[in-house]
Structures are given as C-alpha cells and as structure tokens.
C-alpha positions as CSV (number, residue, x, y, z in Angstrom):
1,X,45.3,129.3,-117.4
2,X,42.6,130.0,-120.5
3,X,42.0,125.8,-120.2
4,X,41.2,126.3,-116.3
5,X,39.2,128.4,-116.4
6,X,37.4,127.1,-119.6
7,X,37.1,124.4,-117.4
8,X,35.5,126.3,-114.2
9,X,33.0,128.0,-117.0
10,X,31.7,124.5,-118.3
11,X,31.3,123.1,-115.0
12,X,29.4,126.8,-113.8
13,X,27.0,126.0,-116.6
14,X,26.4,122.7,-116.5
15,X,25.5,122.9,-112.4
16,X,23.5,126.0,-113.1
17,X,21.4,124.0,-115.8
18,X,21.0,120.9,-113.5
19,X,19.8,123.2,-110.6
20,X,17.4,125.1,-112.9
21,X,16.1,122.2,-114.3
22,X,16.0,120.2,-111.0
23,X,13.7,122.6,-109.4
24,X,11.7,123.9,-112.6
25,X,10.9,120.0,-112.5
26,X,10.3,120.3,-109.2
27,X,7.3,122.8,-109.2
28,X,6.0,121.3,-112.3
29,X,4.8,118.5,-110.8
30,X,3.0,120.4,-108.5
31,X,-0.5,120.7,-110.0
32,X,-1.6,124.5,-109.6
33,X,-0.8,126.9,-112.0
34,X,0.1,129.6,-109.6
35,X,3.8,127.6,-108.7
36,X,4.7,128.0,-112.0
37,X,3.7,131.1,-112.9
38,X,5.8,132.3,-109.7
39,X,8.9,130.2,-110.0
40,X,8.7,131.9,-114.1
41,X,8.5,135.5,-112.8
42,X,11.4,134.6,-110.1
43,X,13.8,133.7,-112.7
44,X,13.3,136.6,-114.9
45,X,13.5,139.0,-111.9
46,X,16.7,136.7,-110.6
47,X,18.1,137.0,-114.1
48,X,18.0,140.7,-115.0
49,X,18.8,141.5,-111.3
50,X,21.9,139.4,-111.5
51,X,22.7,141.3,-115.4
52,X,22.7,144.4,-113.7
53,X,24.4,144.0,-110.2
54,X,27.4,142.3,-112.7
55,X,28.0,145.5,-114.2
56,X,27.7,147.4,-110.5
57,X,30.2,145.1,-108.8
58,X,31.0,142.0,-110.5
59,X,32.8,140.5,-107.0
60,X,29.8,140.9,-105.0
61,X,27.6,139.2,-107.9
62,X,29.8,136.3,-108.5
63,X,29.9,136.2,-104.4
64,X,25.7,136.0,-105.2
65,X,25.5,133.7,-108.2
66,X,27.7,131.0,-106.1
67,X,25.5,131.3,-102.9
68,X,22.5,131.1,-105.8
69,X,24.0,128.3,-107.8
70,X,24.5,126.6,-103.7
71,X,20.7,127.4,-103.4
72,X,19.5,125.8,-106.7
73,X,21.6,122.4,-105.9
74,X,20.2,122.1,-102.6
75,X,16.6,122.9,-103.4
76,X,17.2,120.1,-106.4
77,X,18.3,117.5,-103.9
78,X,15.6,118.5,-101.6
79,X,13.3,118.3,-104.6
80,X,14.7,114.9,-106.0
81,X,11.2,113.0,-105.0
82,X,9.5,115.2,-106.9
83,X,11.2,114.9,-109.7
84,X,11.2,110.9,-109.8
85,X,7.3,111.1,-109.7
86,X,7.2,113.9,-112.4
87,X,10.0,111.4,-114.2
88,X,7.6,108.2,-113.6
89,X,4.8,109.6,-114.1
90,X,6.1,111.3,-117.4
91,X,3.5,110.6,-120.5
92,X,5.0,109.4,-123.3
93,X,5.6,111.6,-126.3
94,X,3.6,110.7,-129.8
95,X,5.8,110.6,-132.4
96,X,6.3,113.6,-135.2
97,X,5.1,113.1,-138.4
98,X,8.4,113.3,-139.7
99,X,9.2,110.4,-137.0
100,X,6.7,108.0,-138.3
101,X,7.3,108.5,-142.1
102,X,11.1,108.0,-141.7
103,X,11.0,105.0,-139.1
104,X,7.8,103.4,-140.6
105,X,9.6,100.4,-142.9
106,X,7.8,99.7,-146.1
C-alpha cells in the first residue's frame, strides 16, 4: 500500500513538473514581457489558492489539482511547437569559470 502510493506521488510530481515546465517554456518564447509576468503571478495565485482550499476540503482540491494537472498536459502538448523553437533556437551557455579551469588540459 505505502509503495503504491509512493508510486502515485512520484508520478503526480513528475507530470506536474513536465506540465509546468512545458508551458513556462511555452510563454517564454513568446517575446513580450507582459506573458511572463502573467503566467508568474498565475502560478503564485494557483499555488496559495490550492494551499488553502487543501486545508478547506482536501477532496474537492485533489478533484481541482487533477483537472489542473489535465490542464497543464494539454496546454504542454498544445504548446509543444513552441517549445521545439525555444529548444532550437536555445543559445548556448558559456562555460563557468570553474568549467574552464577544470576541463582546460595543460
């Protein structure tokens, strides 16, 4: 029982964080500020909202954070061409000084 629904738990997570960061990669790659400064304000309002409807009625907000988690997966799959141009389009990272002093050979 404890290992199912460790199991549930991980899997909860790990499709929450793919949904999240499908569509925050989603509205990054659109270029005005105003998207993300939105979709930032959203989550925190989602987030507390969610904190404090869990310790109202915890059914009704796992019946909400399952329809939410739903949402999130579909906007990521409706947002997947996005995210391969933000992907492609991705600048490469300059290595940290650390980077270059332990991977430059002598």
């Amino acid at each position: 029982m404890t290992t199912a629904a460790a199991a549930i738990a991980v899997g909860t997570s790990l499709l929450t964080h793919l949904g999240k960061t499908g569509v925050r990669m989603g509205v990054n790659a659109s270029p005005e500020p105003f998207s993300n400064s939105a979709a930032s304000v959203v989550e925190d309002l989602s987030v507390t909202g969610m904190v404090a409807h869990g310790l109202l009625s915890p059914v009704a907000a796992a019946v909400l954070a399952a329809v939410l988690l739903l949402g999130s997966l579909l906007a990521t799959a409706l947002l997947a061409s996005r995210i391969r141009r933000a992907w492609r389009n991705r600048r490469p990272r300059r290595p940290s000084l650390i980077q270059v002093v332990l991977l430059t050979p002598d």
